[in-house]
C-alpha positions in Angstrom: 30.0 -67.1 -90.0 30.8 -70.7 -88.4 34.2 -71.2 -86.6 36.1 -67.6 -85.2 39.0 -67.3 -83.2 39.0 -63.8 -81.2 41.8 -61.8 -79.3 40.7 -60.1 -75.9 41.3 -56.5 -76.0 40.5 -55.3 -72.6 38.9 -57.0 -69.4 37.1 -55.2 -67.2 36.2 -56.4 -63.2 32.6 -55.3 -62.8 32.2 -57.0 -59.5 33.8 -59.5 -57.0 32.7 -61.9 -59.6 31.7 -60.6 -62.8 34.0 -59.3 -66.2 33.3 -57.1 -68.9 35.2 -58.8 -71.4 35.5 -58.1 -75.2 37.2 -59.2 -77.5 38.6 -57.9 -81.5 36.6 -59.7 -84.4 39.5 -61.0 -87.6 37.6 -58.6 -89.7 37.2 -55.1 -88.6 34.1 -54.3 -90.4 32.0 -57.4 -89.2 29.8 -58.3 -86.3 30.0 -61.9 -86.8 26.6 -62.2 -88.2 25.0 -61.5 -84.6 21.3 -60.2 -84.7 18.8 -59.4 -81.9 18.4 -62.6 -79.1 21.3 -64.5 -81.0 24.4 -65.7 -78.8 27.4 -67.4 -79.3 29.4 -71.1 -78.1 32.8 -70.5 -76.6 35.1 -73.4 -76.4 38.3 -74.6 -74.5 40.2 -77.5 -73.8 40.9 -78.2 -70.4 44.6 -78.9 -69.4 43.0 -82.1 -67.7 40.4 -83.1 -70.2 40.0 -84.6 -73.4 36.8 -83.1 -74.7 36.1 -79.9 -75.1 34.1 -77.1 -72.8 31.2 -75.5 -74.6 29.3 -72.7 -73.3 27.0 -70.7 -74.6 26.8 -66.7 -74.1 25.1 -64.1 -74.8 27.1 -60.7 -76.5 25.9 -57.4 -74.9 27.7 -55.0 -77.4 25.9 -53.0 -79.8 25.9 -54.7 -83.3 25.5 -51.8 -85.2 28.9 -51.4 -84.1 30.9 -53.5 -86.0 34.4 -55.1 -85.1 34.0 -56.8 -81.4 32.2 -58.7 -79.5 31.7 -58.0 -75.4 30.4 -60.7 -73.0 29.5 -60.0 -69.4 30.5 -63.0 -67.4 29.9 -64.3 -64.2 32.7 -66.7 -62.5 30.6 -69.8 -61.2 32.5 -72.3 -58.4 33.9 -75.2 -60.3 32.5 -73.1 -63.5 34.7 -74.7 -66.2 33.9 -71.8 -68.7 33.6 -69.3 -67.0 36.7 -69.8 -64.6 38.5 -69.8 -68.0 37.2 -67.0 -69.5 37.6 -64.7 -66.3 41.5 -66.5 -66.2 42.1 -64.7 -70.1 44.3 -61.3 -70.6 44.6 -59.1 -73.0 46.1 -60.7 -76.1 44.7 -63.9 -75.3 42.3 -65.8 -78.0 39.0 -67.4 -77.5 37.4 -69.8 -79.9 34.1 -69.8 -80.6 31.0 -70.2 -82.7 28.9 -67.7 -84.1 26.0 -66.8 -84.8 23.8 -69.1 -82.8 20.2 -68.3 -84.0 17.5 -68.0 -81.1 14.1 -66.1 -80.9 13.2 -64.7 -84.5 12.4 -61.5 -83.4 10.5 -59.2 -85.6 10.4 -55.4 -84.9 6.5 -53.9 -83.7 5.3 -57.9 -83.6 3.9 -56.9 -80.3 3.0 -54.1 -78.5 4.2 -54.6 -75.2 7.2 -57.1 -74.0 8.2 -58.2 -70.6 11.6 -59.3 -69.3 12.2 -61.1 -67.1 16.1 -61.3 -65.7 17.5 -63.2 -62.6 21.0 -63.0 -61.6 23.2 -63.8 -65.4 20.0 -63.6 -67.5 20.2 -60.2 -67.5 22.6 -60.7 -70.8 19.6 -61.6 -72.9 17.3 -59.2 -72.0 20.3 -56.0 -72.4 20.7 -56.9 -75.7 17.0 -57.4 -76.6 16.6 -53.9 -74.8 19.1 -52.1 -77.0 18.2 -53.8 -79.9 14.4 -52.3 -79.5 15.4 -48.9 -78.5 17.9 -48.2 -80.7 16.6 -49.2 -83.9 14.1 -45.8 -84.8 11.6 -48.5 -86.2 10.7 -50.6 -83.6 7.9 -48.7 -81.0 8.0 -52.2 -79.0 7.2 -51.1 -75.4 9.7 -53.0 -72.8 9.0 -53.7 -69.2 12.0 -55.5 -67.2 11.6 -57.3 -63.8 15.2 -57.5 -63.3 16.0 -59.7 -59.7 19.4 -60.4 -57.8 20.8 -61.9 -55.0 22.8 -58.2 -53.8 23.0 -55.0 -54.9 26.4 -55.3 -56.3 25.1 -58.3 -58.5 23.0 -55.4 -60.4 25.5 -55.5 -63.3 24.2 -53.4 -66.2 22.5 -50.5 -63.9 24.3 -47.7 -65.5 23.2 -48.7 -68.9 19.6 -49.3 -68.4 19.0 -46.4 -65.9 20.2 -44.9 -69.0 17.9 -46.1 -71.5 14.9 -45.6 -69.2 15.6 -41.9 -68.8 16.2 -41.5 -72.7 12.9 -43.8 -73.6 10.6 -43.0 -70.1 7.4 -43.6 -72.4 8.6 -47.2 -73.5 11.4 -48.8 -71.2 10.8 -49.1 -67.4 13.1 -51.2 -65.4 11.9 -53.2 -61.7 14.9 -53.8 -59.5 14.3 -56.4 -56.6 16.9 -57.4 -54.1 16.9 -60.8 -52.3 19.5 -59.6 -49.6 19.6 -55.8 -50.0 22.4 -53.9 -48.2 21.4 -51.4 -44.9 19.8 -48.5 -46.9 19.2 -50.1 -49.9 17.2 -48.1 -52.0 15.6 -51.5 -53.9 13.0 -52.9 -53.4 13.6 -56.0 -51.3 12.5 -59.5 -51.9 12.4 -62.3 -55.2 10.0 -62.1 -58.0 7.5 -63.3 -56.9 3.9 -63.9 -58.3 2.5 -60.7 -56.2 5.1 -58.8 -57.9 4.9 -60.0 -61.8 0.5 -59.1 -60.9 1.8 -55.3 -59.9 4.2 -54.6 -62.7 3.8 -57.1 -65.6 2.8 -54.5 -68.9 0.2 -56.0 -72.1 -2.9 -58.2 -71.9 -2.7 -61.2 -70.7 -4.9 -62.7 -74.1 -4.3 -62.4 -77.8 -0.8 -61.9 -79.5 0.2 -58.0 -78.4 2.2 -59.0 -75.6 4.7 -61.2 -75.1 7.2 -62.5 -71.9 11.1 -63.4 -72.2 12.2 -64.8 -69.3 15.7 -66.0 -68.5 17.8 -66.6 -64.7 18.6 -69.7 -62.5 16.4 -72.7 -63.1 14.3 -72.0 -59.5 13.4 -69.1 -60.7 12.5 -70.2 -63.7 10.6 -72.9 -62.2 9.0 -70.4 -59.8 7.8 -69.5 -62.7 7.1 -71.2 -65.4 6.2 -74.2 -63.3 7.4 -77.6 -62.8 6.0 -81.2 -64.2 7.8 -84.2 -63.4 7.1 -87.8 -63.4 4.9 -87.7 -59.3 3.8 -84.3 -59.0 3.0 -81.2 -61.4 3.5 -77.4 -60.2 1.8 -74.5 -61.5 4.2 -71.4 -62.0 3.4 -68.1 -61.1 2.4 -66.9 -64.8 -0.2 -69.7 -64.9 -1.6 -68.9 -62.0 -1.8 -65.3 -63.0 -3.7 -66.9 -66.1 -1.2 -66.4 -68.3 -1.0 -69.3 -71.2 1.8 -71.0 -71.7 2.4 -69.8 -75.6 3.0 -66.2 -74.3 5.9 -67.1 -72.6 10.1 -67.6 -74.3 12.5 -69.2 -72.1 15.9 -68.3 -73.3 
């Protein structure tokens, strides 16, 4: 599609520092040429800046549905984009670019998928999840490890409580709280190695399974590792003998 300018139609405060934003498409009858693990660039000019602020993010909304786009976004400090996009009203535009290609998924490639979210990069994984489980072709069976700072930072519960009681034979869903409230009824901790070698779904050899994973880079590091220039650190999956190929990083 290249180069759109969108209008917001409604914001929505999910949290003390989340949105639900989405926004009208110029033509009615399109979905901007989005597909399954694609996301878009927003840009902006600052008021004190030359160049422009590009961002990437991830559209939640159902593309079957055409007409809109709807990003959940999380207001960073000192977040450039994101402090703009939560500062937007109805009526407001938002330039951006779409689509932006990323894994070429193919429905019933593998058996079994696993997900794993921190915090934000729960976006990814909701729309994979829909994607599978609402197209009547794809048996793909989805696990998601979905972690967070808070309860409240669970953004997306509804929705995937939902899916998991409408597909229990092929979607389950791991919450794990770093700070849980009194009485929280999540589990309580990060995901960590002990946890992926409970609940990860799909052999851990040949091409039947595979793992997304997406959330703030020491998670991802937790898990996928770290090499630098003086010292090397296995992640958790490798040490759980999982290779390297097996795993996409969005």
């Amino acid at each position: 599609m290249g180069f759109l300018t969108l209008r917001l139609e409604s914001s929505q405060q999910v949290n003390d520092n989340t949105k639900r934003l989405r926004f009208q498409l110029p033509d009615p009858n399109s979905n901007a040429g989005l597909g399954l693990t694609s996301f878009i660039l927003t840009f902006h000019k600052p008021a004190n800046g030359w160049l422009p602020v590009i961002r990437p993010y991830t559209p939640i909304n159902n593309f079957a549905e055409p007409g809109y786009i709807e990003l959940l976004v999380k207001k960073y400090p000192n977040g450039r984009a994101s402090s703009y996009l939560h500062s937007l009203k109805p009526g407001d535009t938002l330039n951006i670019r779409a689509p932006m290609n990323g894994f070429k998924w193919t429905p019933n490639e593998f058996e079994s998928v696993n997900l794993i979210a921190g915090g934000a990069g729960i976006t990814p994984m909701f729309q994979l999840i829909q994607g599978i489980l609402k197209n009547p072709e794809d048996r793909t069976n989805i696990k998601l490890i979905f972690g967070v700072n808070s309860d409240k930072d669970l953004v997306l519960k509804d929705e995937l409580d939902a899916f998991e009681k409408g597909f229990p034979d092929r979607f389950k869903v791991v919450y794990t709280v770093s700070n849980p409230a009194e009485g929280s009824p999540f589990r309580e901790g990060k995901v960590t190695k002990e946890l992926l070698r409970t609940e990860l779904i799909g052999a851990k050899d040949g091409q039947a399974t595979k793992i997304f994973l997406c959330g703030p880079p020491p998670m991802e590091a937790s898990i996928l590792g770290h090499k630098g220039w003086l010292s090397t650190q296995k992640g958790a999956l490798e040490e759980l003998g999982y290779p390297s190929g097996k795993v996409h990083k969005f």
